[in-house]
N, C-alpha and C positions, 0 to 999 in steps of 0.2 A: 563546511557549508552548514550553515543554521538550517531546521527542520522546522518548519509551522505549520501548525495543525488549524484545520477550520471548525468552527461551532457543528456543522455539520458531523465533522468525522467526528469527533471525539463522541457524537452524541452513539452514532453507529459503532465506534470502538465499545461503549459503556455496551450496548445490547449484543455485540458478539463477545463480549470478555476479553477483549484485546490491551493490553498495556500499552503506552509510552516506550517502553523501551524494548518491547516487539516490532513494533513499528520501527523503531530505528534502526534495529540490527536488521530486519525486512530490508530495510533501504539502501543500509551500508552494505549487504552482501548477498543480494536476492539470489533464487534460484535460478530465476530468468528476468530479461526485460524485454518487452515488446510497446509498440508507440500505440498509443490509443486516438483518440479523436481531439481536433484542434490544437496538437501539438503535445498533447499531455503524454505522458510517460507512465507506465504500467510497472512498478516493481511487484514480483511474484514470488512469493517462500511458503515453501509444504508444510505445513502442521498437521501430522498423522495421516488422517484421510481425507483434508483438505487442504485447498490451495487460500492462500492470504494475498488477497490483490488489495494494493493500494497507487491510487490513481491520485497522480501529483502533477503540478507545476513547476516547472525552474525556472527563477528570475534570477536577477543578477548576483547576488550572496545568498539565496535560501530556496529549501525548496518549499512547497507547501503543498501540503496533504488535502486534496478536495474532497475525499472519499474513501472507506474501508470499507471489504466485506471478505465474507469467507463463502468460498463453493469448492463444493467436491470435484476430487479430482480428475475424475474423467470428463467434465468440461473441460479442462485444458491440459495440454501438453506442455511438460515443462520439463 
């Protein structure tokens, strides 16, 4: 499945230091997954002493990345 990123996230990947192929390996093997709001989907992977959520879409062959950020980890249980 193809991974598309939006102008959006890439801009908040660039201000947390997040790579392209964090993000993918985030996707392909999270820590957790939990549903977010109007369907979206939550992948979640620990980087030290934060949590890397990325909040996507899946459409029929791709997913697509709405958003990136990073929060520590005791906002979420994972």
């Amino acid at each position: 499945m193809r991974i598309r990123i939006t102008r959006h996230a890439l801009g908040r990947m660039r201000s947390y230091g997040i790579s392209e192929e964090l993000i993918e390996e985030a996707m392909k093997k999270p820590d957790s997954m939990v549903d977010g709001e109007k369907g979206r989907k939550i992948a979640q992977k620990r980087i030290n002493r934060h949590v890397l959520r990325i909040i996507y879409e899946e459409w029929e062959d791709e997913k697509i990345v709405i958003t990136v950020y990073k929060a520590k980890s005791e906002r979420y249980e994972i």
